[in-house]
C-alpha positions in Angstrom: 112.2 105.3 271.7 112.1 104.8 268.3 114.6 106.7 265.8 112.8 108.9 263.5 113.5 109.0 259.3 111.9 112.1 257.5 111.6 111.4 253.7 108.7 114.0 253.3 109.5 116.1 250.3 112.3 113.7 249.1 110.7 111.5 246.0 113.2 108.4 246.0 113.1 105.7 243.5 114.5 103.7 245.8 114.1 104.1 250.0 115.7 101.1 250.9 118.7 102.7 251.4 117.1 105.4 253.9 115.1 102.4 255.8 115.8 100.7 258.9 116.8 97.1 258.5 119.6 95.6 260.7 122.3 93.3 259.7 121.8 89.5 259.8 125.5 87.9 259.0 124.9 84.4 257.4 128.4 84.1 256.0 130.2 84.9 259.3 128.3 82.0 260.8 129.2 79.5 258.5 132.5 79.6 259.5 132.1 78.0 263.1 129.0 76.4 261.7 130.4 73.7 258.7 132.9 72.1 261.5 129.5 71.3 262.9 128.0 69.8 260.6 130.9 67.6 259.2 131.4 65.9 262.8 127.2 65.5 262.5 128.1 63.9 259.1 130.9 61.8 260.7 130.5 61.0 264.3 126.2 60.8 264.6 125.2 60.1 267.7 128.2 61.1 269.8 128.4 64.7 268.2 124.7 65.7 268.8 125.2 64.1 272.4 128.4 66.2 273.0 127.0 69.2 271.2 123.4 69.1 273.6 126.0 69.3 276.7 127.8 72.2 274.8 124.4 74.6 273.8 121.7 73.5 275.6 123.6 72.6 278.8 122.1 69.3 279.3 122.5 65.3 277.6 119.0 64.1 276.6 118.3 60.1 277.8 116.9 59.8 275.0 117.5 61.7 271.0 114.6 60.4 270.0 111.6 61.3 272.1 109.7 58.1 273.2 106.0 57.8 272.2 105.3 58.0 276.2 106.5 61.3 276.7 104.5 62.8 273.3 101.3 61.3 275.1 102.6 62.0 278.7 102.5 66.1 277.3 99.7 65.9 275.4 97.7 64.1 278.6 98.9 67.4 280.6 97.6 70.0 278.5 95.8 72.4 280.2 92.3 71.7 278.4 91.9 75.3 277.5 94.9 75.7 275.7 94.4 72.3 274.2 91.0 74.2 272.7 93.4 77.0 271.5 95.9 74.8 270.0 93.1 72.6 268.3 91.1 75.6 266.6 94.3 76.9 265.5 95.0 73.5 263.8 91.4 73.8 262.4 91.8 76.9 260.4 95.2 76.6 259.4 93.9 73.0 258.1 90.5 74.6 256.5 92.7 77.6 254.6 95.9 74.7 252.5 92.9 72.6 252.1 90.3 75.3 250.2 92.9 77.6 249.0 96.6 76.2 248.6 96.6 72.8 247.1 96.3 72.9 243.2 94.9 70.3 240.7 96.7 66.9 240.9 97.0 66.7 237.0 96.2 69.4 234.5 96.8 68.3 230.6 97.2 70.8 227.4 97.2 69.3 223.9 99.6 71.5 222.2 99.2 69.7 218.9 97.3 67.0 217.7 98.4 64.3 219.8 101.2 66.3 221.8 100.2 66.2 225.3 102.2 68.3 227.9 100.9 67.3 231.6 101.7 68.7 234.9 101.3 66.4 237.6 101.7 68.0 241.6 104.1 65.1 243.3 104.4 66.3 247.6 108.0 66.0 249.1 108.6 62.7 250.5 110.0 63.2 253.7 110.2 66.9 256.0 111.8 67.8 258.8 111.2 70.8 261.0 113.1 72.9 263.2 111.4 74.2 266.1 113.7 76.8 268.3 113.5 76.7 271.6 115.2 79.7 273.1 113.2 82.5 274.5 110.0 81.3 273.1 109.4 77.7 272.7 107.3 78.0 269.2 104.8 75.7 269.8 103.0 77.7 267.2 105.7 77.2 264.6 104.9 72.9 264.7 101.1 73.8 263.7 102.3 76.2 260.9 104.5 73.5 258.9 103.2 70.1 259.8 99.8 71.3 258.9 100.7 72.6 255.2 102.8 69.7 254.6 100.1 67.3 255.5 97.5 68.2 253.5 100.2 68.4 250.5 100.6 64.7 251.3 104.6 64.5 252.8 105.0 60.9 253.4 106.5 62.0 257.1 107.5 64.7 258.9 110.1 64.5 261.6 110.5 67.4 264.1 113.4 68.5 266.1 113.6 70.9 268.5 116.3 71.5 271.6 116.5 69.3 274.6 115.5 71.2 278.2 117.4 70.7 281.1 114.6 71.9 283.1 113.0 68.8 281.3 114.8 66.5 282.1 116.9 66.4 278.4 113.0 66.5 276.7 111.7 69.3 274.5 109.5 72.0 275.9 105.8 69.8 276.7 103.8 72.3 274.8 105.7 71.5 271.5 105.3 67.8 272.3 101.8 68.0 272.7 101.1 69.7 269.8 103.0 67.0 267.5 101.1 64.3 269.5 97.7 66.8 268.6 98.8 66.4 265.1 100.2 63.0 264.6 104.1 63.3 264.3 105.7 60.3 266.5 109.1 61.0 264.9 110.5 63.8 267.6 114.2 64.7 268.7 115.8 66.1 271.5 118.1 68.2 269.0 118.2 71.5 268.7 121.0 74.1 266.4 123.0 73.5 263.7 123.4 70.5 264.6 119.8 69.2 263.9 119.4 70.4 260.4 122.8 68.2 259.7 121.3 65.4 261.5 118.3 65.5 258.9 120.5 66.6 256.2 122.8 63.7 256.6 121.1 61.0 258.6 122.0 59.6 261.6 122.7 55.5 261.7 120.1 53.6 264.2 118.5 57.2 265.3 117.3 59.5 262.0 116.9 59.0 258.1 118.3 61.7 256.4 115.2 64.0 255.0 114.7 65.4 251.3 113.6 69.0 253.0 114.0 71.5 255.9 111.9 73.8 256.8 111.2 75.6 260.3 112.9 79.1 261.9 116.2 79.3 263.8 118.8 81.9 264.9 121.6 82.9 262.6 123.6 79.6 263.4 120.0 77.4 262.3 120.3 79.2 259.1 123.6 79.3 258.2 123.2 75.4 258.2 120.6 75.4 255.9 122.3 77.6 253.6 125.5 75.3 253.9 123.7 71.9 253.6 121.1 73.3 250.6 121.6 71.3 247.7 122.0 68.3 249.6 118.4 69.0 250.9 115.9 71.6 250.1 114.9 74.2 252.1 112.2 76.8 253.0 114.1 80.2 253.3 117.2 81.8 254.8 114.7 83.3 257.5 116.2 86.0 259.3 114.7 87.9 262.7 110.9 88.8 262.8 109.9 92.0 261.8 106.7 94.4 261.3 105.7 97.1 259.3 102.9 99.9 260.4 101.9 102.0 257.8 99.0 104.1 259.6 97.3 107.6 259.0 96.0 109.9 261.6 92.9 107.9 262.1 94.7 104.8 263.5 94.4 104.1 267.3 98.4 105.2 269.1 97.3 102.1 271.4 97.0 99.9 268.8 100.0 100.9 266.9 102.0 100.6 269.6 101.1 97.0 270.8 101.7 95.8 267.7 105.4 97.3 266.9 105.3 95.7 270.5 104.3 92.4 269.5 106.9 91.6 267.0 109.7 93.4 268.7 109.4 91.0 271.7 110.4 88.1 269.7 114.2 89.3 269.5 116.5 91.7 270.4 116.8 91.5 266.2 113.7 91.8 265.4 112.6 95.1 263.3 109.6 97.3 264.2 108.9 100.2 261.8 105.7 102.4 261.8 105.3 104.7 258.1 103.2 107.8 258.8 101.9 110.9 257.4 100.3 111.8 260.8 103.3 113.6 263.3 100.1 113.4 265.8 100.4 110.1 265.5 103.9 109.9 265.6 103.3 111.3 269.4 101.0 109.0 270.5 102.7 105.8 269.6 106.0 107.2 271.0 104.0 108.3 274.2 102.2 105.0 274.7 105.5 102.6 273.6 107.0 103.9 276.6 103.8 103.0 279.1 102.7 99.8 277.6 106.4 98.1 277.2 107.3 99.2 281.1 104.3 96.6 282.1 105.9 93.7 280.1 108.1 91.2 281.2 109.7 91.4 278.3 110.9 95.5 278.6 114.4 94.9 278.4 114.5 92.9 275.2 111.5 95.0 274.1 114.1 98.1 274.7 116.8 96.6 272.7 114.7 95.8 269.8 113.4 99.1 269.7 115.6 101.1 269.8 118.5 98.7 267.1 119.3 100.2 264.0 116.7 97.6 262.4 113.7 99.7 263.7 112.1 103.2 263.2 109.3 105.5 262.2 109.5 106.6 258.9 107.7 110.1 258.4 106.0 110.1 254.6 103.9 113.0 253.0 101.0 111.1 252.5 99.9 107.4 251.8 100.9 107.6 248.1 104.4 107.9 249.4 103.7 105.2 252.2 103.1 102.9 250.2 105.8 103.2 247.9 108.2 103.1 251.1 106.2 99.8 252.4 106.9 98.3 248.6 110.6 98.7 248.9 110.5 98.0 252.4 109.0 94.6 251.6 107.8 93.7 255.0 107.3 90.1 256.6 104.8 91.5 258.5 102.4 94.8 257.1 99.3 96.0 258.8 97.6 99.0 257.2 95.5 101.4 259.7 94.3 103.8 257.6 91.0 105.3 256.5 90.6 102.9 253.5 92.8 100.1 254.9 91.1 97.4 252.0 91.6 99.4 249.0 95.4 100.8 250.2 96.5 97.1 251.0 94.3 95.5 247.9 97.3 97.9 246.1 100.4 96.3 247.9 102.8 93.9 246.1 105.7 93.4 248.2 105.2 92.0 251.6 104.8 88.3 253.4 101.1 88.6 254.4 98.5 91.8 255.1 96.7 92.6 258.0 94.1 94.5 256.9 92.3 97.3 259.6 92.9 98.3 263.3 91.2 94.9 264.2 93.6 92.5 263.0 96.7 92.3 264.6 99.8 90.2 263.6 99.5 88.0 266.6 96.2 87.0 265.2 98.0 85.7 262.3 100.8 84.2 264.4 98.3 82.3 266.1 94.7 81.6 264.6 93.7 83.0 262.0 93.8 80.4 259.8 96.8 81.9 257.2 100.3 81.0 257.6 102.9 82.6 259.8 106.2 81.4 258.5 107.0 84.1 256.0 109.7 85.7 254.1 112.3 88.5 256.1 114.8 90.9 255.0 113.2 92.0 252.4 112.6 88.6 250.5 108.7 89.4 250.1 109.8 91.2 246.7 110.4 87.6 245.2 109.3 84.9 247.8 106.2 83.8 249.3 105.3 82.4 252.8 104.9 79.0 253.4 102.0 77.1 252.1 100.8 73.7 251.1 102.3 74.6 247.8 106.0 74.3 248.9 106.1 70.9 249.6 104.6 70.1 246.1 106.9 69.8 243.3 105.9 70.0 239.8 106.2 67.3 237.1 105.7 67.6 233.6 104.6 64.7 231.7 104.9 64.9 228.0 103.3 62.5 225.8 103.4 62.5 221.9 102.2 60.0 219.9 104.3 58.8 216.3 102.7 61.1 214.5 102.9 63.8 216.6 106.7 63.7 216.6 106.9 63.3 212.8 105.5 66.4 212.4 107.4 68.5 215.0 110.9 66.3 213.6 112.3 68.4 211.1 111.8 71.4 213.5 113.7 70.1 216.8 116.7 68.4 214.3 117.2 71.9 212.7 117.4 73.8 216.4 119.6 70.6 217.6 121.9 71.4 215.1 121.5 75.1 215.2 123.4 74.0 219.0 126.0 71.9 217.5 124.3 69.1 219.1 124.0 66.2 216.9 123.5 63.6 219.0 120.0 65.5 220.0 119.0 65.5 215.9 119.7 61.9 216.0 117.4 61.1 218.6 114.6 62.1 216.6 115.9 60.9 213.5 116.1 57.3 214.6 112.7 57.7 215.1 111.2 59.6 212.1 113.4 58.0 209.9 114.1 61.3 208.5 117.2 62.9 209.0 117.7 66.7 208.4 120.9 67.5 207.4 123.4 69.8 210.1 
């Protein structure tokens, strides 16, 4: 099922080019995306009414969902899955708050009396983007409100698409998780056409927001790249994907359900296992083809697996593995090998680690307490998931008394001018009463 790439005997010092990765055309969408988002900009309310009866085939009652149906959903959660949801929210909670926030203020005298500070200042308001398509992500609310929280976002506002088989309301699991967690501010909006609503603001209905964050197909995220500046954003986050790197001691039945587990979010998404071990190579491809036949997902699971963006990827031995997984820079690794700890302790480009035949990625997706919204495409070699730490910003504060300046004067009026930027030497000499001459 899966197309095979042999690099054994071929020492690259590059393999992205031999990898399998598929294509993810943000620029093509943009094009029947900015329309979008200028009749967002300049119509409101009637252009995110007339765009849910266009692309999700139904006209929410209400944009806004009313407090009633939040509780209504949350009332008729199954109680088990309510336990799920809630220790899921624990250990996502217990992880930003021990590991991910930083000191509020840290201080450094650089001089007698020069003190630089940096002072952590949260984002004031968020909103989120939860898809709706083929999965409702109930998950993904859990994974962003709970980070932003305990950074201290003044408010986070979700939207996520109307259901027609709601009734024109969100999927109930998603709205009982934002009632679990607090958020009252929900919308029936789902698309392009809700990161424009938080981008611009909607009169009566939604105040513009100073960040986005949350998944979305290729339409979600070509209005985030159009509308960054006038907001911030998390990441350009393109379809899931999940690298294997395994040795002949790895379980086939493992390997396989997880290269299964990812590939079933998309027809996009990428599933590539790196071996040394042909055996192993068989057993995966034999059990792939048992395991996804009892899934309900086989046909998409077929798609995904067999797309250009997924692959095995045959190495000579774990040296060259991991060198492959590097320039891979997966969203998604796990390493099933003999010495999983010290081969992943060694990794440095990927979005998070599963480390061992007993932790899967859907434990991650889920429960285990790290975060799940992590960088594709290869954007692990320079960006980092999401944490508590991106919806901090960081402020210095410099404070330098008189004397402090007077010493440091003659050296900033000579670089000022070393610029051709008088005007800067000024500034000092007004105060030092010493004026160093261009």
């Amino acid at each position: 099922m899966l197309r095979i790439i042999d690099v054994r005997g071929r020492r690259l010092d590059d393999y992205t080019a031999v990898l399998p990765r598929g294509s993810f055309d943000v620029e093509r969408a943009l094009t029947a995306v900015e329309p979008l988002c200028r009749a967002v900009r300049d119509e409101g309310r009637e252009a995110l009414l007339r765009f849910a009866e266009q692309f999700d085939h139904v006209v929410p009652e209400h944009l806004r969902v009313p407090d009633e149906a939040l509780r209504a959903a949350l009332d008729g959660l199954d109680p088990r899955l309510r336990a799920a949801i809630g220790e899921s929210i624990r250990r996502r909670r217990l992880v930003a708050e021990t590991i991910e926030t930083e000191e509020a203020y840290r201080s450094v005298e650089v001089a007698p009396g020069a003190v630089v500070g940096n002072r952590m200042v949260p984002v004031g308001r968020v909103g989120l983007y939860v898809p709706g398509g083929l999965a409702p992500l109930a998950s993904t609310v859990l994974m962003n409100v709970v980070p932003a929280q305990v950074a201290g976002v003044g408010k986070v506002a979700v939207a996520t698409p109307p259901q027609a088989e709601y009734g024109g309301l969100p999927h109930p699991t998603i709205l009982a998780v934002c009632a679990l967690l607090g958020v009252d501010e929900v919308y029936a909006v789902g698309g392009a056409q809700a990161i424009a609503m938080f981008a611009y603001g909607v009169p009566e209905l939604c105040r513009r927001v100073d960040m986005v964050t949350g998944p979305g197909n290729i339409y979600v995220v070509a209005a985030k790249r159009h509308l960054r500046g006038l907001i911030g954003i998390d990441a350009e986050a393109g379809p899931t994907e999940i690298l294997v790197l395994a040795d002949g001691t790895a379980d086939p039945r493992c390997v396989a359900a997880d290269l299964i587990s990812q590939a079933e979010h998309d027809p996009m998404a990428g599933a590539v296992l790196v071996t040394d071990s042909p055996d192993l190579l068989g057993g995966v491809e034999t059990e792939l083809a048992a395991q996804v036949e009892r899934l309900d997902t086989a046909e998409r699971l077929r798609v995904s697996l067999t797309g250009e963006q997924s692959g095995v990827v045959l190495v000579d031995d774990m040296e060259q593995g991991l060198a492959v997984t590097d320039d891979y820079a997966p969203e998604h690794l796990e390493v099933q090998t003999a010495d999983a700890a010290g081969l992943a302790a060694r990794v440095r480009n990927a979005g998070a680690v599963f480390v061992g035949g007993s932790v899967p990625v859907p434990l991650g997706d889920y429960s285990a307490g790290s975060t799940h919204v992590l960088p594709t495409g290869g954007a692990a070699r320079y960006s980092s998931g999401l944490t508590a730490r991106s919806f901090m910003r960081s402020v210095h504060v410099v404070d330098y008394t008189s004397q402090a300046l007077a010493d440091l004067g003659e050296t900033v009026q000579r670089f000022a001018h070393a610029e051709n930027l008088p005007g800067h030497a000024n500034a000092i000499a007004v105060r030092t009463g010493e004026q160093v001459p261009s």
